[in-house]
N, C-alpha and C positions, 0 to 999 in steps of 0.2 A: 504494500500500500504506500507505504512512502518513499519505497524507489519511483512510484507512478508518479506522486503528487511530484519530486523533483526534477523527473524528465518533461513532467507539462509544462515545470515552470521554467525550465532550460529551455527547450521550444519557443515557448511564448516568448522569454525575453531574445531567443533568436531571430522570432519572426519580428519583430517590433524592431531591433534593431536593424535590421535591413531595411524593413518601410521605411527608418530613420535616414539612411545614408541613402537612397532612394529619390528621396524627397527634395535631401539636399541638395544630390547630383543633379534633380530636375531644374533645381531652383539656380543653381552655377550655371546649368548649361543655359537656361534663359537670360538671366542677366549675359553670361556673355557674348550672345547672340545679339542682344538689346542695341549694343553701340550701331550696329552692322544695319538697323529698319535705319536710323539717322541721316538722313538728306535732305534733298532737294528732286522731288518728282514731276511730272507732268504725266495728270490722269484725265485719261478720254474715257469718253461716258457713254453707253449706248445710244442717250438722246442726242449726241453733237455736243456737249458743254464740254469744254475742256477746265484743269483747274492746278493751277501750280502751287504746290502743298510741300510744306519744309516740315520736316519729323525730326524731332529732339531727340535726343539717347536720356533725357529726362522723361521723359514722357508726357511731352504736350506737341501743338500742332496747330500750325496756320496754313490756311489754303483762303486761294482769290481762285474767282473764276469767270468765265468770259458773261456772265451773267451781272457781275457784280457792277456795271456801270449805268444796266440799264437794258442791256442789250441780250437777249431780242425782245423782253416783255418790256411794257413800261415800267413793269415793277421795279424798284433798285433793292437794293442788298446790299449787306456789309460782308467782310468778309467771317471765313467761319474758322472757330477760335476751339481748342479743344483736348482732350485728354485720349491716350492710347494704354495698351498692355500689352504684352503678348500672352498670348493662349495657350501655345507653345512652340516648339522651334524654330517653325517656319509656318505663325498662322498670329495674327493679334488683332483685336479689337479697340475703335475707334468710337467715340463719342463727342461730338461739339455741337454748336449753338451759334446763328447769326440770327440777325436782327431784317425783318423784312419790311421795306416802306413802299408808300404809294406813291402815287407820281409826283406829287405836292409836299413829301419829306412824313406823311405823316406816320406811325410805326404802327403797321396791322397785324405783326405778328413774330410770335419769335423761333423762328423755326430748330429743329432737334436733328441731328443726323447720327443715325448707329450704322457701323459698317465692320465687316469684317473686311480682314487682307490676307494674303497668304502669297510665298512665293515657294520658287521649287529650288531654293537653295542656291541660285544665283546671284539674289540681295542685288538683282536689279533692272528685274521685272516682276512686277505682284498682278494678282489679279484681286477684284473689289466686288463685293456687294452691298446694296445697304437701306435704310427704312428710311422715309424724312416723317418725322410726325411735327404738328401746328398748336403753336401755343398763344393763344389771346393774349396781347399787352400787360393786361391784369393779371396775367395769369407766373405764378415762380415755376419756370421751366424747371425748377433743380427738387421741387418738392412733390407737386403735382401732376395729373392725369393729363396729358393734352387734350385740348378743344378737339383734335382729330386724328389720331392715329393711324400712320402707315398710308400716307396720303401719294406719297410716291415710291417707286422703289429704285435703286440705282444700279448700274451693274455697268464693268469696264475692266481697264489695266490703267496700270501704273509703270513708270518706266523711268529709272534713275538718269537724274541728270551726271555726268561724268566731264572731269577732265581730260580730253584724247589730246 
């Protein structure tokens, strides 16, 4: 009986201890992976919008895109401001917030973007998907339900800008 009770608990502390190193190998290989998303892209969109997006090795992110002047709706736009992770190796997930005006400056909305990215271990070219959901003025995009969810959906690549 208690040669059992000490081999379950050798076991156990064996299995534990490899989830442990496990984990942390996952978590080293991510972070070191992390510097490598860090640039300067240009992402085409199924719809025609293109949008030049800089990725931090912090983990944030700005993108402008041919939309933000006006063009081709009258709507304007700010640009979109935003946080990333990765998921794993070669896959991470993107989340930001611009601000949408009418043609006369006035803010109708503040729109949400979730997007995944993933590349095939090149670091430089990804491919994108992603949700835009609409948040009333009134409304704290960071707390709250939006006014509309999943109002558009996005899909495209991304393509590292380089020095050749």
């Amino acid at each position: 009986m208690r040669k059992s009770i000490v081999l379950t608990l050798l076991t156990t502390a064996t299995i534990l201890l490899l989830l442990g190193r496990f984990e942390v190998a996952s978590a080293v290989s991510q972070s070191a992976h992390k510097p490598m998303w860090a640039g300067c892209y240009l992402a085409e969109y199924d719809n025609g919008i293109q949008q030049l997006v800089t990725v931090s090795s912090d983990g944030t992110f700005v993108a402008h895109d041919t939309t933000d002047l006006g063009f081709p709706s009258a709507d304007l736009d700010g640009a979109v401001h935003g946080m990333w992770e990765m998921t794993g190796p070669f896959h991470a997930a993107l989340q930001g917030l611009w601000f949408q005006y009418d043609e006369v400056g006035v803010h109708t909305f503040t729109v949400r973007v979730r997007m995944t990215s993933q590349t095939d271990n090149d670091w430089e070219t990804f491919t994108n998907a992603g949700w835009v959901d609409l948040f009333l003025p009134t409304q704290d995009p960071l707390t709250e339900e939006p006014f509309m969810s999943d109002v558009a959906y996005l899909s495209g690549t991304s393509r590292k800008l380089t020095i050749r």
